[in-house]
Structure formats: structure tokens, C-alpha cells
C-alpha positions as a LaTeX table, in Angstrom:
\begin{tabular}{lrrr}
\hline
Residue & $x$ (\AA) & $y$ (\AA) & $z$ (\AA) \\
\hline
Unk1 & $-15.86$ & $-86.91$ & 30.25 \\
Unk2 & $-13.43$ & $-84.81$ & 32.69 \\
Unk3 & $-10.98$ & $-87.54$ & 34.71 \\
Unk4 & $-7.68$ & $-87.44$ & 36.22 \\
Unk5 & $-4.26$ & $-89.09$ & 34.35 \\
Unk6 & $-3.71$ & $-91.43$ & 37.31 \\
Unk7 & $-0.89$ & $-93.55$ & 35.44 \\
Unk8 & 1.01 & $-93.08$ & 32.15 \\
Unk9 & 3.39 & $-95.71$ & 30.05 \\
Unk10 & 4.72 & $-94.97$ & 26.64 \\
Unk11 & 1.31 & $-95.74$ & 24.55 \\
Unk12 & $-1.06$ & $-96.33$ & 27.17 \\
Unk13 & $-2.40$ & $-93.87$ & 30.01 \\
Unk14 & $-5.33$ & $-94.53$ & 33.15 \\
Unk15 & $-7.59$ & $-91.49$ & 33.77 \\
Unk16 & $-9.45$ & $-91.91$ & 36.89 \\
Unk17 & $-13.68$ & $-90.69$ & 36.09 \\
Unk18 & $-15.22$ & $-89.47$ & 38.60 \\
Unk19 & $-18.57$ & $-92.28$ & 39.05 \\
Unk20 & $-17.32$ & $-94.04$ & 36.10 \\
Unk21 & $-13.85$ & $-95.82$ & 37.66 \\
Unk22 & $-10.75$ & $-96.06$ & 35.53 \\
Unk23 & $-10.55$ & $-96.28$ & 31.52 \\
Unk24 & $-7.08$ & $-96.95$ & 29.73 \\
Unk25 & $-6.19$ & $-94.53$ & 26.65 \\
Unk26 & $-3.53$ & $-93.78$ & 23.93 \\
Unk27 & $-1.45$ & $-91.48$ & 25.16 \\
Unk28 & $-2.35$ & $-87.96$ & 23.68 \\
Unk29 & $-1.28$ & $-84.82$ & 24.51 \\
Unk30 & $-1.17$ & $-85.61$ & 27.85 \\
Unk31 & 1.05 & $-83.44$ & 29.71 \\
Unk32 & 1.62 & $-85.62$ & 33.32 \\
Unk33 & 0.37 & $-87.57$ & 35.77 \\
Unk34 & $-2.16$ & $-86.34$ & 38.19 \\
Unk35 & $-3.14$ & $-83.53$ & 35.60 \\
Unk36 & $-6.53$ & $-82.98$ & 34.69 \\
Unk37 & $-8.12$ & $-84.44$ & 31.25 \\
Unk38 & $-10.84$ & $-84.93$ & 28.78 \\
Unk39 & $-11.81$ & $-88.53$ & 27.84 \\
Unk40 & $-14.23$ & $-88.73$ & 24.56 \\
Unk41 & $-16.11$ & $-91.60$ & 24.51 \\
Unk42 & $-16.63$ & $-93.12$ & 21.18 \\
Unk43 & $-19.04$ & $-95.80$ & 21.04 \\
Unk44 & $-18.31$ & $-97.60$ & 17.43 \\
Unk45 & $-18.16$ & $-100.53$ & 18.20 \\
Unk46 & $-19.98$ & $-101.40$ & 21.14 \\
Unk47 & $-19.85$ & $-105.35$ & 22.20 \\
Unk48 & $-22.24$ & $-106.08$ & 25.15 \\
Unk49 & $-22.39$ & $-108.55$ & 27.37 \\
Unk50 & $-18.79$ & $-109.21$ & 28.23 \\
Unk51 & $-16.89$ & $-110.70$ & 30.72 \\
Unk52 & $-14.91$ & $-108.56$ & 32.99 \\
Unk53 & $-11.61$ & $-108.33$ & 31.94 \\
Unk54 & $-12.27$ & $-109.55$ & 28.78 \\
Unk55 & $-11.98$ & $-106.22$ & 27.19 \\
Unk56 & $-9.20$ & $-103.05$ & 28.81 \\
Unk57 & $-12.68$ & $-100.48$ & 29.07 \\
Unk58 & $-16.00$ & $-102.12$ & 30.29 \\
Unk59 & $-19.15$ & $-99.82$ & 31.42 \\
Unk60 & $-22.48$ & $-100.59$ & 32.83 \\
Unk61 & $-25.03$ & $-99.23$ & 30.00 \\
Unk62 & $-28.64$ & $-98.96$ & 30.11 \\
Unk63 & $-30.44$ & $-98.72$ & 26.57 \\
Unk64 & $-32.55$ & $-95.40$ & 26.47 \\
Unk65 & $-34.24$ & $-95.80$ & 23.23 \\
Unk66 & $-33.76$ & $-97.65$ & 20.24 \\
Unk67 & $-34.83$ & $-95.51$ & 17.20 \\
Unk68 & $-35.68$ & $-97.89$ & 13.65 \\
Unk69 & $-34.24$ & $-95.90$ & 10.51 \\
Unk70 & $-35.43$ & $-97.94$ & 8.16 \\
Unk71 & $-32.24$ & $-99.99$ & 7.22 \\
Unk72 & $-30.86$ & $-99.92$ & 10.41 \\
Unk73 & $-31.68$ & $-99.43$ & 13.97 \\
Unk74 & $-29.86$ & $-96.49$ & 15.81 \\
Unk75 & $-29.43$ & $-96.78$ & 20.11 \\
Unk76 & $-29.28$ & $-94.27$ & 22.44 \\
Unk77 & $-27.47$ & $-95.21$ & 25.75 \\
Unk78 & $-26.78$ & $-93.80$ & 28.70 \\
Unk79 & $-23.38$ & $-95.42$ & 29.63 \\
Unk80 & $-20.71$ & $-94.22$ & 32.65 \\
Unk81 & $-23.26$ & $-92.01$ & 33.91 \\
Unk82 & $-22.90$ & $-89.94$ & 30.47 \\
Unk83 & $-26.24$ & $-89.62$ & 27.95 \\
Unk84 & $-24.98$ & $-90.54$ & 24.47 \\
Unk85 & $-26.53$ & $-91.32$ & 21.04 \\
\hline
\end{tabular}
């Protein structure tokens, strides 16, 4: 996801996502503020149903299909206006 470093500490950055809001990140090669960025968003683990504020990066998600391998069940979502699997 392409954002904006809106803030920056010494671990800890906000990038700003354009229809997403803000997301807090280790600081990575990130060069200053107000610089464009790239945010990956890894999914492992997901918890749902949390509380806001409960947890420093919270998205709506909608479940897009839930695929049965078998042994275990594998989810695609479609979460901060991003399709993901």
C-alpha cells in the first residue's frame, strides 16, 4: 500500500493511507517525514473482532472467500480497501 510518513520516533513511524487512515510501523528505511512510502501488509496473525484501540493497527475487513484445504481452511479478505489472500 503507497502512504505518506506523517510522524516518525526512534522505532515507531505513522504513514497516512490514502482510504485506509493511519497505520503505525517499525521504522525502516525511512528517509523523513512527509516522504512518500510503501506499507506491506502482512496478515499472520489476524485477530478479529477487536475493540478499538485495543490493538496499534485495526482495519475494517470483509471475508471474500474461504477456501477448505483439507487440514486447514485458507481466507481471502479484502481489508483497507486492498484484495489479499
Amino acid at each position: 500500500m503507497h502512504g505518506r510518513v506523517v510522524a516518525m520516533c526512534v522505532t515507531i513511524c505513522k504513514v497516512e493511507i490514502p482510504r485506509a487512515g493511519n497505520v503505525q510501523t517499525p521504522v525502516i528505511n525511512v528517509e523523513a517525514i512527509n516522504r512518500p512510502t510503501v506499507q506491506l501488509l502482512r496478515l499472520e496473525p489476524m485477530k478479529l473482532n477487536r475493540m478499538f484501540g485495543s490493538l496499534s493497527n485495526i482495519f475494517n475487513a470483509r471475508i471474500v472467500e474461504l477456501i477448505y484445504l483439507g487440514d486447514h481452511v485458507s481466507t481471502r479478505i479484502s481489508a483497507a480497501a486492498v484484495m489479499t489472500s
